[in-house]
C-alpha positions as CSV (number, residue, x, y, z in Angstrom):
1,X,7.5,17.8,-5.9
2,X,4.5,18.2,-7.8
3,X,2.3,20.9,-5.8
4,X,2.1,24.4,-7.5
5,X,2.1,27.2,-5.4
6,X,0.4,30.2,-6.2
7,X,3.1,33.7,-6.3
8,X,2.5,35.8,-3.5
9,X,0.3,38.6,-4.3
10,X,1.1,42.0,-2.8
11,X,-1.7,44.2,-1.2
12,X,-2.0,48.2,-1.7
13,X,-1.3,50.5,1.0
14,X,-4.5,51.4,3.2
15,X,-6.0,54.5,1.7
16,X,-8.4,57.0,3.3
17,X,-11.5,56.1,1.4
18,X,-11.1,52.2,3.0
19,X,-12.6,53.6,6.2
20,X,-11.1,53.4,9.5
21,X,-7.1,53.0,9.5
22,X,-5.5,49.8,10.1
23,X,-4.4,48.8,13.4
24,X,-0.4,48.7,13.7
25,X,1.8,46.3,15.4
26,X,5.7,46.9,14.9
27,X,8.3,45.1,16.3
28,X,11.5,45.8,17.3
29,X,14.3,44.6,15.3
30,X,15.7,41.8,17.5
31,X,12.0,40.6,18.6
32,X,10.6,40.3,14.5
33,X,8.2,37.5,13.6
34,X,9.6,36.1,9.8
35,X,7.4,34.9,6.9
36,X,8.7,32.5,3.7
37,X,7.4,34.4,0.7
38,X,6.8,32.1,-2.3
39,X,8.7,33.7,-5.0
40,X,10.5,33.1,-8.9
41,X,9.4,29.2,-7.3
42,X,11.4,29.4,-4.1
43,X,10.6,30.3,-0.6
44,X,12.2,33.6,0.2
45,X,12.7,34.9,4.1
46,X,11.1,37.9,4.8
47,X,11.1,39.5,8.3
48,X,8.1,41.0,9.0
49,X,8.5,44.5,10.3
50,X,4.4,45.4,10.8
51,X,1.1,43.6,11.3
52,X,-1.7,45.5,10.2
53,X,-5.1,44.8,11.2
54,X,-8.3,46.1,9.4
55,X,-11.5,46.9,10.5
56,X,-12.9,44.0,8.6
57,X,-10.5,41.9,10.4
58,X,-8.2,41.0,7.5
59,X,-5.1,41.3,8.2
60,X,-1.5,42.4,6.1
61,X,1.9,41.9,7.0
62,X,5.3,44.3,6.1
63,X,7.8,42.8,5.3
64,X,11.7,43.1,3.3
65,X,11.7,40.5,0.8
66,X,14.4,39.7,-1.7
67,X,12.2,38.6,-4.4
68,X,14.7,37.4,-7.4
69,X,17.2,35.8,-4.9
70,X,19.4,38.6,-6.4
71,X,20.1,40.7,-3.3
72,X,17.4,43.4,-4.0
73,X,15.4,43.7,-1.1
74,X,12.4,45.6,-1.5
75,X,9.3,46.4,1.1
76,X,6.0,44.1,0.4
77,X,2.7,44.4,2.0
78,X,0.7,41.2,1.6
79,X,-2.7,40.3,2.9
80,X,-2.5,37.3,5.4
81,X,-3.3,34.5,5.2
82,X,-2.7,33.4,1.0
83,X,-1.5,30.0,-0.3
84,X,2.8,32.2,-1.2
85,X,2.9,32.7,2.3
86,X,3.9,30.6,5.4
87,X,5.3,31.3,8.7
88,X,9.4,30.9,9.0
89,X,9.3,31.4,12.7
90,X,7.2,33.7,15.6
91,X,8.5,36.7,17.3
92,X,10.2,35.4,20.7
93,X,8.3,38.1,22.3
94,X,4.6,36.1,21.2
95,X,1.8,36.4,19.6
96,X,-1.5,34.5,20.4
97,X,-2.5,34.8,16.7
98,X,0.1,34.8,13.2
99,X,3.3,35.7,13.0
């Protein structure tokens, strides 16, 4: 295949001087939306444990990702939506919007 796909890129933590605090969404372990994260030039699954929503409507996702493919999983926070990401499936419990 010949497309290029742009890495993921991650997103900082909300601070204090970004005005209001996101919104949070969490979901239970069992009920957990999934992304694909485009990393080291493979799609890597990465159950998404919290939405965040800003007040300028963007919106981030937190997720476990095992970047490498080497068994490390580490936390990520990336804004949504980006050209790395795409959605592996939708939390049974539903969404009307994302993940």
């Amino acid at each position: 295949m010949s497309d290029f796909i742009l890495e993921s890129v991650g997103r900082r933590p909300w601070r204090e001087a970004d005005g209001p605090p996101p919104v949070v969404r969490c979901w239970p372990p069992a009920h957990r939306p999934a992304l694909y994260v485009w990393s080291h030039g493979r799609w890597r699954y990465a159950p998404v444990h919290a939405r965040q929503t800003y007040a300028d409507g963007t919106v981030a996702y937190q997720v476990t990702v095992d970047l490498a493919g080497d068994t490390t999983v580490t936390w990520r926070l990336y804004g949504w939506p980006q050209p790395g990401l795409c959605l592996a499936h939708r939390s049974p419990m539903g969404l009307s919007s994302g993940p």
